[in-house]
Wavefront OBJ file of the C-alpha trace (Angstrom):
o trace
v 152.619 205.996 147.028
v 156.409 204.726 147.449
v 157.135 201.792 145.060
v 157.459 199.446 148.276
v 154.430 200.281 149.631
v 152.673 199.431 146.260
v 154.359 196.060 146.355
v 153.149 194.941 149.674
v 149.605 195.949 148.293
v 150.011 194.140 145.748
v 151.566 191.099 147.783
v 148.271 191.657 150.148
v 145.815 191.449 146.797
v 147.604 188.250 145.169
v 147.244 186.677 148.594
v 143.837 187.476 149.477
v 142.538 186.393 146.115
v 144.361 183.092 146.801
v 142.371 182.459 149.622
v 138.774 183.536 148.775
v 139.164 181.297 145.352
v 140.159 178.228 147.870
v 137.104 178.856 149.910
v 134.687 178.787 146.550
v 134.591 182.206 145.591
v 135.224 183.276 141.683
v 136.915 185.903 140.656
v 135.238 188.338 138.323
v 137.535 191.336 138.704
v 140.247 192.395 140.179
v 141.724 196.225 140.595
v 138.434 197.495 138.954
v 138.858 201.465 138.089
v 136.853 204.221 137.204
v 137.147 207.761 137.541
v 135.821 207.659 141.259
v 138.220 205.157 142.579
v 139.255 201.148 142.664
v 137.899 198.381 144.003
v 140.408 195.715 144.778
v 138.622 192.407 144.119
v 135.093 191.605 142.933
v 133.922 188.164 143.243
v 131.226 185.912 143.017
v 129.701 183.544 145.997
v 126.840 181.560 144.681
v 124.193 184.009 143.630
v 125.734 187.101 145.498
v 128.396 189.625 144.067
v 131.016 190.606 146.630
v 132.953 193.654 146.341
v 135.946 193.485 148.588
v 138.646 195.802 150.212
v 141.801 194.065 151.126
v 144.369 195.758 153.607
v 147.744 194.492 153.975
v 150.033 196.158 157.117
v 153.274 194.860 157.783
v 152.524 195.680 161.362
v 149.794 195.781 164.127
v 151.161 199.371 165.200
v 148.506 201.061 163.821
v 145.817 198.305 164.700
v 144.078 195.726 162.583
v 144.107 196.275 158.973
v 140.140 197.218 158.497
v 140.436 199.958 160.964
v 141.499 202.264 158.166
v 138.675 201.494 156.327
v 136.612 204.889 158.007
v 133.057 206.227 156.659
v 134.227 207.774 154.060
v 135.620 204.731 151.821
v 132.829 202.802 152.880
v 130.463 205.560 150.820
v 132.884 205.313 148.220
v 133.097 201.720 147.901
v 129.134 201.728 148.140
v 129.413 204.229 144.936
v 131.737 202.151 142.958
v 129.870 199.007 143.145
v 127.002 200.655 141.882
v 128.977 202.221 139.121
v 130.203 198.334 138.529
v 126.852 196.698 138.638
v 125.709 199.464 136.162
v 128.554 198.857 133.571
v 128.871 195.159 133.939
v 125.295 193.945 133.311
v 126.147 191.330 136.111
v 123.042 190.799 138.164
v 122.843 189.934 141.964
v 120.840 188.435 144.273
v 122.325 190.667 146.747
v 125.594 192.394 147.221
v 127.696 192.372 150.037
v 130.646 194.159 151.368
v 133.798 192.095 152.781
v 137.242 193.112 154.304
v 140.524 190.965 153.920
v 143.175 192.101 156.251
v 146.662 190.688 155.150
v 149.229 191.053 157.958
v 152.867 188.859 157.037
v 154.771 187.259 159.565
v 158.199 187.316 160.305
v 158.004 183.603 159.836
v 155.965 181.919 157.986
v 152.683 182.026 156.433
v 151.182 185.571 156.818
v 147.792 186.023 158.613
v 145.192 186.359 156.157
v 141.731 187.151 158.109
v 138.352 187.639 156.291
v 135.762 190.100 157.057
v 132.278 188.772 155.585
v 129.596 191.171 155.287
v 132.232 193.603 157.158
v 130.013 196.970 156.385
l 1 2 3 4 5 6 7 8 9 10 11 12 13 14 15 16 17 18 19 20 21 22 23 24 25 26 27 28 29 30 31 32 33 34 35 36 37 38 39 40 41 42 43 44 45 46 47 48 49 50 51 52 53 54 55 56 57 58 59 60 61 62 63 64 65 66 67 68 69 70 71 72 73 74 75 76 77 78 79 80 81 82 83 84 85 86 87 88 89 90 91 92 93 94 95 96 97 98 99 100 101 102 103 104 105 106 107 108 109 110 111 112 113 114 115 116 117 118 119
């Protein structure tokens, strides 16, 4: 992965953290790794943990964001918030699986779009 393409990730992560913590969630983790993978951000929202996957495209091209998210990651994802829960000790009434799709504009604000319960 290019150092530019890293930095937009990382632009997309900072951004999408920003928002959920406005809207009430609280951050518990963010970049989590094991040997299986990363998950970007976990979070809290009232009694439920939220493991999220945030996707940052400078363009549409492509099409949204959370298309790229195929069957595949979703298994994985699934896998590393088990591996998580296990390690953490951090109970839950129930999990859930969201998407943020960060897509900047040429001017302005960019587009930040969450994906609740998105798989």
């Amino acid at each position: 992965m290019t150092t530019e393409r890293r930095a937009v990730g990382a632009y997309g992560e900072r951004l999408a953290a920003r928002h959920l913590q406005e809207i009430g969630l609280v951050l518990l983790h963010r970049n989590w790794r094991c040997s299986d993978g990363e998950v970007d951000l976990i979070l809290r929202d009232g009694d439920d943990v939220v493991f999220c996957e945030v996707k940052t495209r400078r363009t549409a091209t492509f099409g949204p964001p959370a298309a790229a998210i195929d069957p595949r990651k979703v298994r994985k994802l699934r896998l590393l918030a088990g591996r998580w829960l296990a390690q953490s000790g951090v109970r839950a009434e129930h999990v859930r699986f969201d998407v943020v799709e960060v897509l900047p504009q040429r001017r302005g604000a960019a587009r930040v779009v969450h994906i609740r319960s998105a798989f």
